[in-house]
C-alpha positions in Angstrom: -25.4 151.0 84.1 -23.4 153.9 85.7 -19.7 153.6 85.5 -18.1 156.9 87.8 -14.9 157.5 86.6 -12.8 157.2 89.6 -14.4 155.3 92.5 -12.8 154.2 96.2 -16.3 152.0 97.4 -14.9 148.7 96.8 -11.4 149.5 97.7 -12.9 150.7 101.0 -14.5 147.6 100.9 -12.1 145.5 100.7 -9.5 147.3 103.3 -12.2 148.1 105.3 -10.8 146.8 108.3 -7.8 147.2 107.9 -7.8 150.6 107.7 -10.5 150.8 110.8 -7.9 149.2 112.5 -5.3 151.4 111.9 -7.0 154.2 112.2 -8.3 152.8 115.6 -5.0 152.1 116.7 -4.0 155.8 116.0 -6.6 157.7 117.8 -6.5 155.9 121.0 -2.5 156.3 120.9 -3.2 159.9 121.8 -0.5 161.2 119.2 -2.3 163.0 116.1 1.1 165.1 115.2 3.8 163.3 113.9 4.9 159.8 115.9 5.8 156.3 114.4 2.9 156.1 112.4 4.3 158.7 110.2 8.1 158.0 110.6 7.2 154.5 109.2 5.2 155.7 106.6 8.2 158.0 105.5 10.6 155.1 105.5 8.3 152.4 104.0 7.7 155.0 101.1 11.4 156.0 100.8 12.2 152.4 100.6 9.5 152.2 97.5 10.9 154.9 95.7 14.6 153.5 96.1 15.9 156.5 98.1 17.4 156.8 101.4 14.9 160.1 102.9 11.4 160.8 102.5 9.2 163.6 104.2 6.0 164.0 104.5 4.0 167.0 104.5 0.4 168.2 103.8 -0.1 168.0 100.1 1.1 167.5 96.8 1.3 171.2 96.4 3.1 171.7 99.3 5.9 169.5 98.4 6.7 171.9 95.6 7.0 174.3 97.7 9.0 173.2 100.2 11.5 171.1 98.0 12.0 174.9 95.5 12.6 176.1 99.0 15.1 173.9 100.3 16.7 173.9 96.5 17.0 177.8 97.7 14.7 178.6 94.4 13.1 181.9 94.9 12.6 185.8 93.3 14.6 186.3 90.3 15.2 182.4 89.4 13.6 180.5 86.7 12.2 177.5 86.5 11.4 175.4 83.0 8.6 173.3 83.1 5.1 172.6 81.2 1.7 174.6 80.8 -0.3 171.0 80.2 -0.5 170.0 83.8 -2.6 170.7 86.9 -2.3 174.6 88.0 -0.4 173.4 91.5 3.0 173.2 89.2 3.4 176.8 88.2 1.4 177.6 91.2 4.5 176.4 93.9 6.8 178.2 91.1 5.2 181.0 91.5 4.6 180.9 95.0 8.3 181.3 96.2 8.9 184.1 94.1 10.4 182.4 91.0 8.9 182.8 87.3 7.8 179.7 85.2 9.0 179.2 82.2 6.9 176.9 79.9 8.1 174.6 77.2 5.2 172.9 75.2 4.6 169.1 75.7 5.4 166.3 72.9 1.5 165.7 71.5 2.0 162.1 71.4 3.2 161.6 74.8 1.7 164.8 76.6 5.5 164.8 78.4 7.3 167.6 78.5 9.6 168.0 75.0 12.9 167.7 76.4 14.2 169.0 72.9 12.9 172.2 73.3 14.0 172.6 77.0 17.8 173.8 76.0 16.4 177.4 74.3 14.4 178.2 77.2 17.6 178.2 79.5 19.0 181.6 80.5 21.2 182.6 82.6 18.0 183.2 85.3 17.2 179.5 85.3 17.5 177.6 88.5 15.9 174.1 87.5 13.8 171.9 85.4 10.5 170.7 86.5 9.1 167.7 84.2 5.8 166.3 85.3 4.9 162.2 85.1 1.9 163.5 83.7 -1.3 160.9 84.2 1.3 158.2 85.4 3.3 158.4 82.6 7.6 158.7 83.1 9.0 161.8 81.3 13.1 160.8 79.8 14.4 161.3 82.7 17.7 160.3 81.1 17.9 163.2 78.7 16.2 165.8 81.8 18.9 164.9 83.8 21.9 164.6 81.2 20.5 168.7 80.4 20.6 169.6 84.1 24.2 168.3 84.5 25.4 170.3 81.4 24.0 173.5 82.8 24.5 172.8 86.5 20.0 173.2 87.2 18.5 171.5 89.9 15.8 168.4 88.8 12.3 168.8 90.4 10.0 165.8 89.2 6.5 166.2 89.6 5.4 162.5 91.0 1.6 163.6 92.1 0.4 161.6 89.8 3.3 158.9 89.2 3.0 156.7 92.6 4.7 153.1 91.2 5.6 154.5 87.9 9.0 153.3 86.6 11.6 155.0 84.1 14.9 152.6 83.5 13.1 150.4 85.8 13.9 152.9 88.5 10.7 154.7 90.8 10.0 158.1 89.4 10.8 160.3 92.2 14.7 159.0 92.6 16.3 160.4 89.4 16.4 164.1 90.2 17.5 165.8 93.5 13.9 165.6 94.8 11.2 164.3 93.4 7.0 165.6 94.7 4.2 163.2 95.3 0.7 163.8 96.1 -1.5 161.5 98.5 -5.1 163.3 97.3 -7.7 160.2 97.2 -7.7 160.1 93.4 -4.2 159.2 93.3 -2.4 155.8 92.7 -1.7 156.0 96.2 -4.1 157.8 98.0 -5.1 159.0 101.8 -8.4 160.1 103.5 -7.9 163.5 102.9 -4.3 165.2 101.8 -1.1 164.4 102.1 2.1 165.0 100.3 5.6 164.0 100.4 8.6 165.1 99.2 12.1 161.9 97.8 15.6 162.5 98.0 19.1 160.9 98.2 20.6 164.3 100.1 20.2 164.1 104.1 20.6 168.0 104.1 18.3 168.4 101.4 15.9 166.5 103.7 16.9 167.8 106.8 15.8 171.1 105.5 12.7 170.4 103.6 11.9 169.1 107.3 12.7 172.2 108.8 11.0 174.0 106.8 7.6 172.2 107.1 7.6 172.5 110.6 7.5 176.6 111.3 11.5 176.5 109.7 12.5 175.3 113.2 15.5 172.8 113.4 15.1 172.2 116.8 11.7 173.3 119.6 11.5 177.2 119.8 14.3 177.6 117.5 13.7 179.1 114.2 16.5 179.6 111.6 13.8 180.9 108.5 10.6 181.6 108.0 8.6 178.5 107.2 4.7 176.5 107.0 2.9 173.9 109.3 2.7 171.5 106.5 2.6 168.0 108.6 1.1 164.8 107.2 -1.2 164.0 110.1 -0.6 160.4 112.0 -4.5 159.3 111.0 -3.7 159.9 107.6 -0.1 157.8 107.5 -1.5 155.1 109.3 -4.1 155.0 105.9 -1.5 155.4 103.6 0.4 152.6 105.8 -2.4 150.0 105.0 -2.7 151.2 101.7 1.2 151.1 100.3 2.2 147.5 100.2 -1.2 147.5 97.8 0.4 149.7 95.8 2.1 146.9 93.3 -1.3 145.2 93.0 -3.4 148.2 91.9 -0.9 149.4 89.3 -0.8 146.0 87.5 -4.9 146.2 87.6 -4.5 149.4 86.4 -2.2 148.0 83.2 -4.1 145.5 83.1 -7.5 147.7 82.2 -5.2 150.2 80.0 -4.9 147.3 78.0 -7.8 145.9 77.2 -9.3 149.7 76.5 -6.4 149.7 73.8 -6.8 146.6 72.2 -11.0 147.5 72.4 -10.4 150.7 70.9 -7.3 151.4 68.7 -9.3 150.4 65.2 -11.1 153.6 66.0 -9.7 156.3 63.5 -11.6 159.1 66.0 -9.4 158.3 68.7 -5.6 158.1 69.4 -4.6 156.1 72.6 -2.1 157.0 74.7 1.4 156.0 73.8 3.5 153.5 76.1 6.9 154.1 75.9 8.4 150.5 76.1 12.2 151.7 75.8 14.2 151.9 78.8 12.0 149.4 80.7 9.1 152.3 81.7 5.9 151.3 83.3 3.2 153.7 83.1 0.9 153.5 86.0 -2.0 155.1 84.4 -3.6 157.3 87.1 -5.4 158.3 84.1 -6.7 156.6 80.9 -6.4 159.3 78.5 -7.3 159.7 74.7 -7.6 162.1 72.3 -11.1 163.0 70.5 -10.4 165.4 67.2 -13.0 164.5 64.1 -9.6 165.5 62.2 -7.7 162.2 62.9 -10.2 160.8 60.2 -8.5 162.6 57.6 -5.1 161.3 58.9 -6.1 158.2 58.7 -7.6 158.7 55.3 -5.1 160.2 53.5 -2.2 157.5 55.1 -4.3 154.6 53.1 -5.0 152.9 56.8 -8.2 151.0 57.3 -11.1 153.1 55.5 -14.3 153.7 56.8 -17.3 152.3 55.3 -19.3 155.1 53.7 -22.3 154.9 56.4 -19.7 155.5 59.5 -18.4 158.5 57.3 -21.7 160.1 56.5 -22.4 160.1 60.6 -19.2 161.5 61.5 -19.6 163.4 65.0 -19.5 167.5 64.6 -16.1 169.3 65.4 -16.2 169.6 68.5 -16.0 165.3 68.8 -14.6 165.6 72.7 -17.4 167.3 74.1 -19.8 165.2 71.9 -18.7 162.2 72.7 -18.2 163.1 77.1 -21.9 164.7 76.6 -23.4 161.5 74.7 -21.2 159.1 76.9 -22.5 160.8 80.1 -26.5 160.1 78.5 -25.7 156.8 78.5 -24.0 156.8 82.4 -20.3 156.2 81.8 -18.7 159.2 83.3 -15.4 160.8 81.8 -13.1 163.4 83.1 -10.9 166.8 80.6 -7.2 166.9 82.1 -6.8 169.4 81.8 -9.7 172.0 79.9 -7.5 175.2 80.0 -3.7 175.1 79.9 -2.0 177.0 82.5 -0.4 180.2 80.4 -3.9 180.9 79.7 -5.2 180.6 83.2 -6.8 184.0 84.4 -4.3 184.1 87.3 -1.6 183.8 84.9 -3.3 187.0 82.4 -1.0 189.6 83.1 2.2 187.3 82.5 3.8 187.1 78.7 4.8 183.5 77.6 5.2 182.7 73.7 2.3 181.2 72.7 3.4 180.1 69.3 5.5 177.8 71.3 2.9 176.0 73.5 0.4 175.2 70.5 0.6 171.5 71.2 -0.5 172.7 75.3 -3.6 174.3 73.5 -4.3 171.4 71.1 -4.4 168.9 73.8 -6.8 170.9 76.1 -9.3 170.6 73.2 -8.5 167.1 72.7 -7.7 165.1 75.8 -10.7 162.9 77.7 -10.2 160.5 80.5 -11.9 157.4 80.8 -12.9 156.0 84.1 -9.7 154.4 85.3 -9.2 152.5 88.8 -7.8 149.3 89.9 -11.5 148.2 91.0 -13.3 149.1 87.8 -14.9 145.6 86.5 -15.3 143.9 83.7 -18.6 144.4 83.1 -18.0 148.4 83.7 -15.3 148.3 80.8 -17.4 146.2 78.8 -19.6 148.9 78.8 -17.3 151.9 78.4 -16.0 150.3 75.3 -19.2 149.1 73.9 -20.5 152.6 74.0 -17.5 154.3 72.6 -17.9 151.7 69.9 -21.4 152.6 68.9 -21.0 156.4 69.5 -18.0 156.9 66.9 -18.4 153.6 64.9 -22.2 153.2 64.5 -21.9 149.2 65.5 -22.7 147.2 68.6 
């Protein structure tokens, strides 16, 4: 069997047409550019994210952008966020001029460590950029409680948090804009890319709009400099089929997130990830991801908790256990992903910067750790089955 680790052939299948149709609909209307298509997309998806104003724009990345724009965020401002994320998050930082500043990540959690966030302030800093990594809600209570005591703007990083829930409130409405990313892989995804950008603020909206359109409030007027970063009408009319799905998928989702935890926990080489019940959170689990060390054997050892029988010990995978285990799972055709290989502060583009590397040692740790296993809503039972029957015999020896 060959299980891919993110796959869109049955969901195609299934919304096949549907989207046809739509799409259909959309080409012969003769309006590519803008039009109801995505002016119902943006309201349909403001509506799911419990705020008044969403625009669309290009891509994930370019909602960064264009919300540290409109937050005026440039040279000479700091911005506090994590190095254990995809690039695009220091990449926007850096992009308008401002400096990222990275606080390491809780190891448990993979969030950023809202503890450490206070000592990074200076009086440069501009606003706080936590990331829903892999689904997951960061405390968005104790983000936004630090932001109020310092007067710092909140920009959550939603790419990969479509239908996640903190307080039982969508990600994406707690801080004065939240960032979402349409790419294919995503719990909500398009054809091709697409972005948008959540707020309660009209002006806040008003210029993020501006500013994705060429800076120009009005036809031929332009007040700044700005991008042509438009979600294109084929593309909302995709996401439009796809949204009210949305609720659906990310229960399958939770649904396969738990089975691969209740298949797997007993296994001392692996830690799951942790699901922060408090506060009523949902994780939506774009990815599935655990963490591979050989050294979690001696944790588990020397804590009393279930030992291993002496023939599992004396087959114990070599150090590096995450690439064994992705090398040997891949022999045996169950594909698995690293998010994310290389932390950002030590990302070639970011060599001639300085960052305190002493403080992002749980970043590094991770990036030698962390292994996603194929995760959509679509995946079957016979496909888990197999993912956790060969995970079983690879690191327990048993069938």
């Amino acid at each position: 069997m060959q299980v891919p680790p993110f796959s869109l052939e049955k969901q195609l299948s299934n919304l096949g047409q549907e989207i046809n149709l739509a799409v259909s609909r959309t080409l012969q209307s003769g309006q590519y550019i803008g039009g109801e298509e995505v002016k119902s997309f943006e309201r349909a998806f403001a509506e799911s994210v419990c705020v008044p104003y969403a625009v669309s724009c290009n891509s994930g990345t370019d909602a960064l952008i264009l919300a540290l724009r409109a937050l005026d965020i440039g040279p000479g401002d700091e911005v506090i966020t994590v190095s254990f994320s995809f690039f695009a998050t220091a990449e926007a930082i850096s992009n308008v001029g401002a400096t990222p500043v990275f606080v390491d990540v809780d190891f448990d959690t993979f969030l950023i460590d809202h503890k450490l966030i206070k000592e990074a302030i200076t009086p440069f800093t501009k606003a706080i950029l936590p990331v829903h990594l892999f689904g997951s809600p960061v405390d968005m209570t104790a983000i936004t409680a630090i932001a109020q005591e310092y007067g710092l703007k909140v920009i959550e990083d939603c790419a990969q948090a479509a239908g996640t829930l903190y307080n039982n409130q969508p990600v994406g409405s707690f801080g004065d804009v939240g960032c979402f990313s349409f790419f294919p892989t995503k719990n909500l995804g398009s054809a091709g890319d697409g972005g948008a950008i959540t707020t309660h603020d009209f002006s806040i909206a008003e210029r993020i709009r501006e500013l994705s359109v060429h800076g120009m409030p009005m036809r031929y007027l332009h007040t700044s400099l700005g991008y042509n970063s438009r979600l294109d009408a084929v593309q909302a009319s995709v996401l439009n089929v796809k949204l009210p799905y949305l609720p659906k998928w990310i229960n399958q989702r939770i649904e396969i997130a738990s089975r691969y935890i209740d298949s797997l926990k007993e296994i001392p080489f692996l830690k799951m990830p942790i699901v922060e019940n408090t506060n009523n959170s949902l994780h939506s689990y774009n990815q599935f991801v655990v963490k591979v060390n050989k050294d979690f054997i001696d944790e588990s050892l020397s804590k009393d908790l279930n030992p291993l029988p002496n023939n599992i010990l004396s087959n114990l995978p070599d150090s590096r256990s995450r690439d064994w285990l992705k090398n040997n799972l891949s022999n045996r055709g169950v594909h698995t992903i690293i998010y994310y290989p290389i932390p950002i502060h030590l990302q070639p583009a970011y060599q001639n910067d300085t960052f305190d590397i002493q403080s992002l040692k749980n970043s590094e740790k991770l990036s030698s750790q962390v292994l996603s296993l194929p995760m959509f809503p679509e995946l079957s039972i016979d496909m888990q089955d197999y993912v956790i029957q060969n995970i079983r015999e690879l690191l327990l020896n048993i069938s």
